[in-house]
N, C-alpha and C positions, 0 to 999 in steps of 0.2 A: 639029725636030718630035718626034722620039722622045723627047728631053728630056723634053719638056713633056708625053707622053703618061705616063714616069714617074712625075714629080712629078705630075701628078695622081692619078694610081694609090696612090701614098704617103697623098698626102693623103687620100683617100675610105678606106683601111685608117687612119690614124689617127683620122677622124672616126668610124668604125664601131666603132672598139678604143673610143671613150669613149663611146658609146651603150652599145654591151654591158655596160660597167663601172658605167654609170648602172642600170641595167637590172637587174643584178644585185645591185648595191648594195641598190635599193628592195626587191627581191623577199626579201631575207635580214631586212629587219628584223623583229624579232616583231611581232605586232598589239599593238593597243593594247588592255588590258581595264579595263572599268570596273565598279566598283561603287556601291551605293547605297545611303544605311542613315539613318541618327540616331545622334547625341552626346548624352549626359543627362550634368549635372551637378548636382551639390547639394552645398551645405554641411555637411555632417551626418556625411559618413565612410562612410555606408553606403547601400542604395540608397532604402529606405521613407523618406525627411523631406528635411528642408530646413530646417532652424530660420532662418534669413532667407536663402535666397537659394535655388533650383532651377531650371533650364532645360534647354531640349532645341535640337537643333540641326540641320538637314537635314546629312547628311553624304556628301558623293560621291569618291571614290579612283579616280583615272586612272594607271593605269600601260603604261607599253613596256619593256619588257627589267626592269631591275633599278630603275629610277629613273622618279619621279612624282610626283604631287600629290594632297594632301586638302584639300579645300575645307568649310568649317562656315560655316552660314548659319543665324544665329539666327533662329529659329523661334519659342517662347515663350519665358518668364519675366519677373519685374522689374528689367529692366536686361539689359544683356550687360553682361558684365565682363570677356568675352577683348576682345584687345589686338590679337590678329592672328587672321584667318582663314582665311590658305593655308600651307600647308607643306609645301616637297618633301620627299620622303621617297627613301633609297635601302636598299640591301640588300633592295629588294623578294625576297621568295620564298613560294612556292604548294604545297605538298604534304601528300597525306597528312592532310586537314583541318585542318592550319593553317596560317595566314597570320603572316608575318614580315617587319617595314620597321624601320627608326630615322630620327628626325627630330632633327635636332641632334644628330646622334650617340646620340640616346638609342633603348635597344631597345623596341619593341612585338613584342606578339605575341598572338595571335586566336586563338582554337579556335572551328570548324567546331560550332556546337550542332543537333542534329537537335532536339529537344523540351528548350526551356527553360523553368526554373523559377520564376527572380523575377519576371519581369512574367504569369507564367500561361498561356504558350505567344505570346504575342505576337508577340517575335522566333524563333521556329523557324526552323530550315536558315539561318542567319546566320554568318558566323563576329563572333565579341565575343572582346570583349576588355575587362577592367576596374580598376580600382585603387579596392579598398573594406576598411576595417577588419574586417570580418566574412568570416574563415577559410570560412564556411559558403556563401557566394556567390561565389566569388573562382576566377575565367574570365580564361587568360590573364594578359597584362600589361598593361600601359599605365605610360608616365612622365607625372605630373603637370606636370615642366619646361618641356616647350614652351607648354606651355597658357598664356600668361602674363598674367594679370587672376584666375586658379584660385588658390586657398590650399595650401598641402602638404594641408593634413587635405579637402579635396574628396574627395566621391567620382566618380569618373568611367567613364563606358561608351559604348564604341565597338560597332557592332553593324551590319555590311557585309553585303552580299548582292549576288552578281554581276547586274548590269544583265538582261542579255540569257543567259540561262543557255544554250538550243538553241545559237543562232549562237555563242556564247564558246567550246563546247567542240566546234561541228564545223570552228572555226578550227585548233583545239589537233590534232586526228585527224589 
């Protein structure tokens, strides 16, 4: 009988040792943050034209830890001409107003804009990011490469804003 008083004794410390571990495990993951924004693209190289082709595209970024996803959901234009419209991204990082992922291995990178200037204050408090021929507008990075239906000479603009801004950063405190 004492046997069997042990062995159960065992077992209830080993069941409890992998609760806690379950337990703990869940409690250490980072939360998950999201953002929410618009893709613009056009033909043209830069952000004012389109000589045949321009569109926009709902843009939402979910990330946990270092690694995530951007989803682009065309919105207007004549046509979509992207190919794919989700993409994991890692090397997720957040500081210091700006934001930094690669998708394909290629780098992105975002600055935090308080009062911006090409669209006329439109996107304010966004982080963008862009890839345009014209020195004078040119926010961050962006690779053209994963975009694949985009021409190299596209111009392109990613432009993010955290979802839930209160709850996001009294998660973070």
């Amino acid at each position: 009988m004492a046997g069997l008083y042990h062995l159960s004794k065992r077992i209830l410390v080993v069941i409890f040792s992998f609760a806690l571990l379950f337990i703990l495990n869940s409690c250490s993951k980072s939360p998950e943050i999201e953002f929410s924004g618009s893709f613009y693209a056009n033909d043209c190289g830069v952000s004012d034209g389109g000589f045949e082709w321009a569109g926009e595209y709902t843009a939402s970024l979910a990330v946990r830890g270092s690694k995530g996803d951007l989803t682009l959901s065309f919105k207007t234009g004549l046509g979509d001409p992207l190919t794919r419209h989700q993409f994991s991204i890692s090397d997720f990082a957040e500081a210091g107003g700006y934001m930094s992922f690669k998708i394909d291995g290629k780098a992105f990178f975002l600055e935090f804009v308080e009062n911006e200037t090409i669209w006329n204050g439109e996107y304010n408090n966004h982080f963008i990011g862009n890839r345009t021929d014209n020195p004078s507008e040119k926010i961050g990075w962006l690779a053209i490469e994963p975009f694949s239906g985009f021409k190299s000479h596209y111009y392109i603009e990613l432009r993010l804003k955290p979802k839930e801004t209160m709850s996001r950063f009294s998660l973070i405190d």
